[in-house]
C-alpha positions in Angstrom: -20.6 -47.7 -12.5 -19.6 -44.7 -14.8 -21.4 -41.9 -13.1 -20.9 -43.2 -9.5 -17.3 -41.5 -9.3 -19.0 -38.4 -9.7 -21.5 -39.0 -6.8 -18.7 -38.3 -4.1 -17.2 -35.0 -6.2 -17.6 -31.4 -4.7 -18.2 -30.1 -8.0 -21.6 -27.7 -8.0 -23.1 -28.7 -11.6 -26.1 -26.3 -11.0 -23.8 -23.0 -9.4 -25.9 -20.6 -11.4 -28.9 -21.3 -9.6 -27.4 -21.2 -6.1 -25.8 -17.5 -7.5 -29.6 -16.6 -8.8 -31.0 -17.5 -5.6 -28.2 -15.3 -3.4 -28.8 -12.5 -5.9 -32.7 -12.3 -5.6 -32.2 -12.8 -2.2 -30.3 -9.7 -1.7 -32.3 -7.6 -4.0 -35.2 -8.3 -1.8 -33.0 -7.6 1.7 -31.9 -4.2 -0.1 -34.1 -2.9 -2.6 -33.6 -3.3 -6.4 -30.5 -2.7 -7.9 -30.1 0.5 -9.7 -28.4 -0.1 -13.9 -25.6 2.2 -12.9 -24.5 -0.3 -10.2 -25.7 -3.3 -11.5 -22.9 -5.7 -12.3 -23.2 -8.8 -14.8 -22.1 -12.0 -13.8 -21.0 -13.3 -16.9 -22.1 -13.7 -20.6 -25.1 -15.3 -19.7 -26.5 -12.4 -17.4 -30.0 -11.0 -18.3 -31.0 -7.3 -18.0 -33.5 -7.8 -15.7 -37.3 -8.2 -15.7 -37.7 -5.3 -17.7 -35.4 -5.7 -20.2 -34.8 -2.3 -20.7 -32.8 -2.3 -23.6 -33.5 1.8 -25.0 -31.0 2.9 -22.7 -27.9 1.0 -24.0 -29.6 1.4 -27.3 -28.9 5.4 -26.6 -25.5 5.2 -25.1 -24.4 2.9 -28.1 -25.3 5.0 -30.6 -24.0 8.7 -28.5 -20.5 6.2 -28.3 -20.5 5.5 -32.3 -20.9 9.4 -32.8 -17.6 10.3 -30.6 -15.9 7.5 -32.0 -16.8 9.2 -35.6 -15.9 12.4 -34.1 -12.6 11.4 -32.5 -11.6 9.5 -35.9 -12.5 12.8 -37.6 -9.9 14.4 -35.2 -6.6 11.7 -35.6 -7.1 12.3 -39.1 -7.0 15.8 -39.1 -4.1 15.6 -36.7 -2.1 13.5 -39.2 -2.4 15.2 -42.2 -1.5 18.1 -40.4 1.8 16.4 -39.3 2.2 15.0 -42.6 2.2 18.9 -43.9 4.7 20.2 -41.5 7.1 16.8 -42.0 6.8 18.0 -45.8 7.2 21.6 -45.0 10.3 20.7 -42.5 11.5 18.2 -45.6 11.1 21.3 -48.1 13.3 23.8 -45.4 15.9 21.5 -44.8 16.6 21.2 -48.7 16.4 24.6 -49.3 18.8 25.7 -46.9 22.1 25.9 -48.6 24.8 24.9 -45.8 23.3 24.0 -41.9 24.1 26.4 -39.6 27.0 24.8 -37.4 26.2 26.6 -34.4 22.9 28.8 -33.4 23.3 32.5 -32.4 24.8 33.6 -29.6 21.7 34.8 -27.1 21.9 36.3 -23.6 19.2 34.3 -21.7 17.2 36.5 -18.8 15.2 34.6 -16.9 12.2 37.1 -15.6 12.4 35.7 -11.8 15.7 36.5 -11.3 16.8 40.3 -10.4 20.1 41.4 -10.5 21.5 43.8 -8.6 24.0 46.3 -9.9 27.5 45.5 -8.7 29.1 47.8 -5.7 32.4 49.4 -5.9 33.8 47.9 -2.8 37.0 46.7 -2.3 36.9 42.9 -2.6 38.7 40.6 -0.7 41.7 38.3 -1.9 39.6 35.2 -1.9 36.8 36.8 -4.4 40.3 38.0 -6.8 40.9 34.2 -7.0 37.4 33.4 -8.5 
């Protein structure tokens, strides 16, 4: 009496093999599937009849070397920033009184040309500005 509520459920116990069976059935309609397109299913996915494992084995181990190279690089990037925060610290103290304002510069910006100015007479509305 138990088990006979589940008799009239549309719950698939055994979905893996129905998915096995569509996926062998469309390897065989379109060839096998190359490992660059292959896509896993879930954790319990196999690799295949082959179980060609040498090629993960390879990327694996080329990702672990540029991970130790890129942790090489942060580190050398942060003890370079720590120097120049200490070097910035080490200015800023020595410097007897800040500045209050910067020198005065003429900014020329290279796109811009400027045209000497004509000795015409100018108008009254040009006086204004």
């Amino acid at each position: 009496m138990a088990t006979n509520f589940l008799a009239h459920e549309k719950i698939w116990f055994d979905k893996f093999k129905y998915d096995d069976a569509e996926r062998r059935f469309y390897e065989q309609m379109n060839g096998p599937v190359t490992s660059g397109s292959r896509q896993s299913s879930g954790p319990g996915a196999s690799s295949g009849p082959g179980g060609d494992h040498s090629e993960l084995i390879v990327r694996i181990t080329s990702l672990e070397v540029e991970n130790q190279n890129l942790r090489g690089v942060v580190q050398d990037l942060q003890q370079a920033i720590s120097k120049l925060e200490a070097r910035l610290s080490s200015l800023e103290k020595s410097s007897p009184t800040p500045r209050a304002t910067a020198p005065q510069t003429q900014h020329v910006s290279p796109m811009r040309q400027v045209e000497p100015p004509t000795k015409k007479g100018a108008t009254p509305a040009e006086d204004d500005e």
